[in-house]
TORSE-402400 format. One record per residue: residue number from 1; residue in one letter; x, y, z of N, C-alpha, C, CB in turn. Coordinates in steps of 0.001 Angstrom, whole numbers, plus 500000, padded with zeros to 6 digits. Glycine has a CB too. Layout:
N
+-----+---+--------+---------+--------+---------+----------+--------+--------+---------+--------+---------+----------+--------+
|   k | r | n_east | n_north |   n_up | ca_east | ca_north |  ca_up | c_east | c_north |   c_up | cb_east | cb_north |  cb_up |
+-----+---+--------+---------+--------+---------+----------+--------+--------+---------+--------+---------+----------+--------+
| NUM | A |      X |       Y |      Z |       X |        Y |      Z |      X |       Y |      Z |       X |        Y |      Z |
...
+-----+---+--------+---------+--------+---------+----------+--------+--------+---------+--------+---------+----------+--------+
END
This chain:
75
+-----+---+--------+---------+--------+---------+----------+--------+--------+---------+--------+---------+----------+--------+
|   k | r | n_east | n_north |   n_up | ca_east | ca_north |  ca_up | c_east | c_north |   c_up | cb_east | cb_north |  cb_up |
+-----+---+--------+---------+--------+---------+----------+--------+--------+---------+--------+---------+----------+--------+
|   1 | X | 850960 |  954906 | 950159 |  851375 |   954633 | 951520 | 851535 |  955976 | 952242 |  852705 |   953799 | 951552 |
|   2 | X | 851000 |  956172 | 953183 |  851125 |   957152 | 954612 | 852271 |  956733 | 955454 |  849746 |   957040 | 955655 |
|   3 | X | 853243 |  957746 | 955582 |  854446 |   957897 | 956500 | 854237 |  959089 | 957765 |  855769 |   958336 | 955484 |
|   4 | X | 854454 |  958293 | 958701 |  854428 |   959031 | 960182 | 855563 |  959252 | 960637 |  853793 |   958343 | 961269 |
|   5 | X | 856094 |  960230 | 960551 |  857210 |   960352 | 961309 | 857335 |  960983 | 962803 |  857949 |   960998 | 960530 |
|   6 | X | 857263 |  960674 | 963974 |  857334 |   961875 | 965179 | 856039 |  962502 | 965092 |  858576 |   963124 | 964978 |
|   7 | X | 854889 |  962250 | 964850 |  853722 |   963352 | 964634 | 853521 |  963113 | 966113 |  852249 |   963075 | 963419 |
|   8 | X | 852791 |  964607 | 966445 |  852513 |   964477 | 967824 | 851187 |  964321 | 967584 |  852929 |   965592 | 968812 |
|   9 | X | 850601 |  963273 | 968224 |  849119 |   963184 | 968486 | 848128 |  963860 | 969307 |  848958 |   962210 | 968824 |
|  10 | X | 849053 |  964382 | 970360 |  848731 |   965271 | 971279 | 850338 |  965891 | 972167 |  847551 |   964414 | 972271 |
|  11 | X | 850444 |  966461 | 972968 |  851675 |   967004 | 973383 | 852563 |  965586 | 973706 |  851448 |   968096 | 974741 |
|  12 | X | 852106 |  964816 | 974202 |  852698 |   963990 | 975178 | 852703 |  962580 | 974790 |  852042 |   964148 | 976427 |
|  13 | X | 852328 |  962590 | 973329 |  852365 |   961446 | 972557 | 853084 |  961662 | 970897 |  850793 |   960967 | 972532 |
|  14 | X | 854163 |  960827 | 970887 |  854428 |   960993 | 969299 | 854156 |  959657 | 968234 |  856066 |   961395 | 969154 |
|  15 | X | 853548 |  959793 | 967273 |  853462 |   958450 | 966726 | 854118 |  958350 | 965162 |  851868 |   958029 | 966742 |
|  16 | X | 854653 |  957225 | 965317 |  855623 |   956905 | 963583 | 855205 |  955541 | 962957 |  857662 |   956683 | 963785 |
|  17 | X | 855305 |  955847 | 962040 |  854448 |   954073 | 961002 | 853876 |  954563 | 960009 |  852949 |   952949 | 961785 |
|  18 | X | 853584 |  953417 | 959389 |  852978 |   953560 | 958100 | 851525 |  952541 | 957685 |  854219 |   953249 | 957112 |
|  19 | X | 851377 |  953648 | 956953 |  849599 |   953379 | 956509 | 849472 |  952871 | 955363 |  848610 |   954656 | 956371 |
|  20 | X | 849465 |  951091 | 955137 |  849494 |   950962 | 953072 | 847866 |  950957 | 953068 |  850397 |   948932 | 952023 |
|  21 | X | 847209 |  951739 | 952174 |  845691 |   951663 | 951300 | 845638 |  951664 | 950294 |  844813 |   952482 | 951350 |
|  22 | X | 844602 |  950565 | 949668 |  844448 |   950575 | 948640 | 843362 |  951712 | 948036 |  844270 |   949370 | 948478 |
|  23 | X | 843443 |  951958 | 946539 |  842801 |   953182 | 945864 | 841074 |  952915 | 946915 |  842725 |   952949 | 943580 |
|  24 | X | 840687 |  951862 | 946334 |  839112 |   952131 | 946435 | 838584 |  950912 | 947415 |  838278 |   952074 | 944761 |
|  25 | X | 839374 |  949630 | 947292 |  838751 |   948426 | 947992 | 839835 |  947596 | 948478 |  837813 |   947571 | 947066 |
|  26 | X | 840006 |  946754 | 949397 |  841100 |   946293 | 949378 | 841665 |  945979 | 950942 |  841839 |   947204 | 948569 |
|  27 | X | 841951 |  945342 | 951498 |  843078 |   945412 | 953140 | 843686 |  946691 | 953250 |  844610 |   944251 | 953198 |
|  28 | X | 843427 |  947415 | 954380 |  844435 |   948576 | 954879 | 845124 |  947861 | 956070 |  843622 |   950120 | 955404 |
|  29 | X | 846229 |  948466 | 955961 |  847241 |   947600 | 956923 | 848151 |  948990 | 957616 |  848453 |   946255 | 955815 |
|  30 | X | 848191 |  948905 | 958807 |  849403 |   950045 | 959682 | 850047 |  949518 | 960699 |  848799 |   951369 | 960429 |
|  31 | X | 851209 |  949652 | 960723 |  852172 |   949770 | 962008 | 852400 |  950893 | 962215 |  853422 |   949175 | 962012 |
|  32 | X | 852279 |  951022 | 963959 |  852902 |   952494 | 964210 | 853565 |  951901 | 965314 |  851862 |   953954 | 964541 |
|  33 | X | 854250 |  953046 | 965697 |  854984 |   953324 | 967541 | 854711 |  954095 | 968020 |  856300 |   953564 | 967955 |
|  34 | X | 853894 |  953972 | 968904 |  853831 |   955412 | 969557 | 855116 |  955393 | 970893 |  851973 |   955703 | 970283 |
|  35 | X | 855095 |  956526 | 971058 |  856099 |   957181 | 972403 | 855639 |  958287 | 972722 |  857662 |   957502 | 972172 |
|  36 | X | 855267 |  957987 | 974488 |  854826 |   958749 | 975083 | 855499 |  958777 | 976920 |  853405 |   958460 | 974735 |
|  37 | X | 854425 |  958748 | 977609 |  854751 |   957933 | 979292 | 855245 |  956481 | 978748 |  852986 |   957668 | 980583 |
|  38 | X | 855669 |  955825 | 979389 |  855776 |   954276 | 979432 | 854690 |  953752 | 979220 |  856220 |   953692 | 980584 |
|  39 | X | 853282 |  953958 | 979884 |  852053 |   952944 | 979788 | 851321 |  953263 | 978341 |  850878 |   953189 | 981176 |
|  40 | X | 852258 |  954362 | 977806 |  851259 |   954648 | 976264 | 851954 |  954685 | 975208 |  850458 |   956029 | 976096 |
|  41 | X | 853899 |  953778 | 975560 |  854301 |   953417 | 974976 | 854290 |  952111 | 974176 |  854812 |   953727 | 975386 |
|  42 | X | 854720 |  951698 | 972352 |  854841 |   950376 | 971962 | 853886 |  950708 | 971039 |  854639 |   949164 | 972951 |
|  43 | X | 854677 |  949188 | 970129 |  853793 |   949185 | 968548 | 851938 |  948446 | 968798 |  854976 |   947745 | 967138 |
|  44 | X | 851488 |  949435 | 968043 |  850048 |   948619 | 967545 | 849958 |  948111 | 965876 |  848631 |   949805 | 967782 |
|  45 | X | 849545 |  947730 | 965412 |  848864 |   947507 | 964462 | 847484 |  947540 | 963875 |  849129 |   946832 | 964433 |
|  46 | X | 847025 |  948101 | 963476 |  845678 |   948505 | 962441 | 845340 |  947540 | 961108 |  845991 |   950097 | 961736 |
|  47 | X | 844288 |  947039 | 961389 |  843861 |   946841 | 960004 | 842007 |  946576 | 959558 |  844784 |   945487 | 959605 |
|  48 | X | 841762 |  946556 | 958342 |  840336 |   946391 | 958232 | 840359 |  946755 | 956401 |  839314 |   947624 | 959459 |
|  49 | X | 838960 |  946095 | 956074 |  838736 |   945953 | 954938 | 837855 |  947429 | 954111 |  838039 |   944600 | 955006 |
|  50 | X | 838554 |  947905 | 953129 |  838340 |   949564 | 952686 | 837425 |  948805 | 951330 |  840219 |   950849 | 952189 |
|  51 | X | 835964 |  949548 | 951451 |  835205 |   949676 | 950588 | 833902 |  948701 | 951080 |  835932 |   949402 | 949303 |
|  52 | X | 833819 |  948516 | 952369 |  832703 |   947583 | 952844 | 832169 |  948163 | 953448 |  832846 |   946494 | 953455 |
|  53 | X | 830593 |  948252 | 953163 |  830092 |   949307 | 954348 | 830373 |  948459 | 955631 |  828280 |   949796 | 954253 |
|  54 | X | 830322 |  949024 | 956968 |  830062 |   949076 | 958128 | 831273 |  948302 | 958292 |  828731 |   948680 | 958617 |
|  55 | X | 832895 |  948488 | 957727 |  833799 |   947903 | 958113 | 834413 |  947935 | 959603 |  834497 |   948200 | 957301 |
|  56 | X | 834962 |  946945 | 960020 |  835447 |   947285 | 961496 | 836712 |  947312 | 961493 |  835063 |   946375 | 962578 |
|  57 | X | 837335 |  947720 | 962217 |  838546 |   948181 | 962096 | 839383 |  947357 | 963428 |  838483 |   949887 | 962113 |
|  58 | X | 840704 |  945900 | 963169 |  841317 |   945122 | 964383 | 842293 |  946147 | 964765 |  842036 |   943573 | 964058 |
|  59 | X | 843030 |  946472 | 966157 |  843989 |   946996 | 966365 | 844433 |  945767 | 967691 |  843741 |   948645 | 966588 |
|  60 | X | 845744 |  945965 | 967301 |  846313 |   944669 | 968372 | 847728 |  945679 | 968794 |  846820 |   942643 | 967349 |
|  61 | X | 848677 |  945213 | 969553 |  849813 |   945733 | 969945 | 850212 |  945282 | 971433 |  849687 |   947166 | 969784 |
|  62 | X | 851225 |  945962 | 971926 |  851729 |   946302 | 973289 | 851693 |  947817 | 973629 |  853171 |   945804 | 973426 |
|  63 | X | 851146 |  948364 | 975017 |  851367 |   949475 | 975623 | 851927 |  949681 | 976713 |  850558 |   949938 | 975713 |
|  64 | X | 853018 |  949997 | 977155 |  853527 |   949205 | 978374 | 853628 |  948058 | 978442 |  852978 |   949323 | 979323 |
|  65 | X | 852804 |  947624 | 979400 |  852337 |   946216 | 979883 | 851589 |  945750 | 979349 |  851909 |   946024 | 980933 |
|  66 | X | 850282 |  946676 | 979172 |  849167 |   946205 | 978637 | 849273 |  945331 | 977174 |  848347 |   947393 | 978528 |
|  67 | X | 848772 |  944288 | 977252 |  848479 |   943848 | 975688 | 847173 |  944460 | 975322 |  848367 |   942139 | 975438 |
|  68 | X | 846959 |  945190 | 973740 |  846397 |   945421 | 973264 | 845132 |  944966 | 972282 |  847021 |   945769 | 973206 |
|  69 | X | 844140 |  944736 | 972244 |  843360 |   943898 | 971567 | 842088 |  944671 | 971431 |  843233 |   942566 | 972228 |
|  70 | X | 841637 |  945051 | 970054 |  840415 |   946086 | 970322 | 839689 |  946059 | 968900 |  840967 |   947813 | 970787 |
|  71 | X | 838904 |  946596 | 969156 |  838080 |   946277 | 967831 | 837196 |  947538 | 967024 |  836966 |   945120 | 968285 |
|  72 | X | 837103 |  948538 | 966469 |  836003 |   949806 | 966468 | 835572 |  950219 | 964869 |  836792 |   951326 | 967278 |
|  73 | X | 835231 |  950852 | 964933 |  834290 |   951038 | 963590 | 835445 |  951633 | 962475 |  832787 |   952337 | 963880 |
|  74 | X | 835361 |  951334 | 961496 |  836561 |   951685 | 960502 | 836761 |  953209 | 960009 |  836353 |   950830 | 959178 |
|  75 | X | 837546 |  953728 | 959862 |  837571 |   955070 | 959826 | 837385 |  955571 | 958553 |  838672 |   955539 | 960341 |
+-----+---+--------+---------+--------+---------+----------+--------+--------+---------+--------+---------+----------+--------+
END
């Protein structure tokens, strides 16, 4: 498991949560918080399947206002 504490992502953004992965195959799963301005504040969530090629990667959350819903190539 990956622990975030306060990392700054950039000056004006800090993000905290945690990253569970498995060794080689398996669900990766994250909650974070970021804190930043208000509109780039609030939790997301991450997840996607580790060891598949061309995995995609869900991220859902709140940012502000915005509800979050997105979808991108797995990291």
């Amino acid at each position: 498991m990956l622990t975030l504490r306060q990392v700054r992502w950039s000056e004006d953004l800090a993000v905290s949560g945690t990253l569970r992965r498995p060794e080689r195959s398996g669900r990766v799963e994250g909650r974070f918080t970021l804190a930043g301005a208000d509109e780039f504040s609030g939790p997301l969530s991450v997840s996607w399947t580790e060891g598949v090629a061309q995995a995609r990667a869900q991220i859902r959350g709140k940012l502000g206002k915005a509800v979050v819903v997105a979808e991108m190539a797995a990291p």
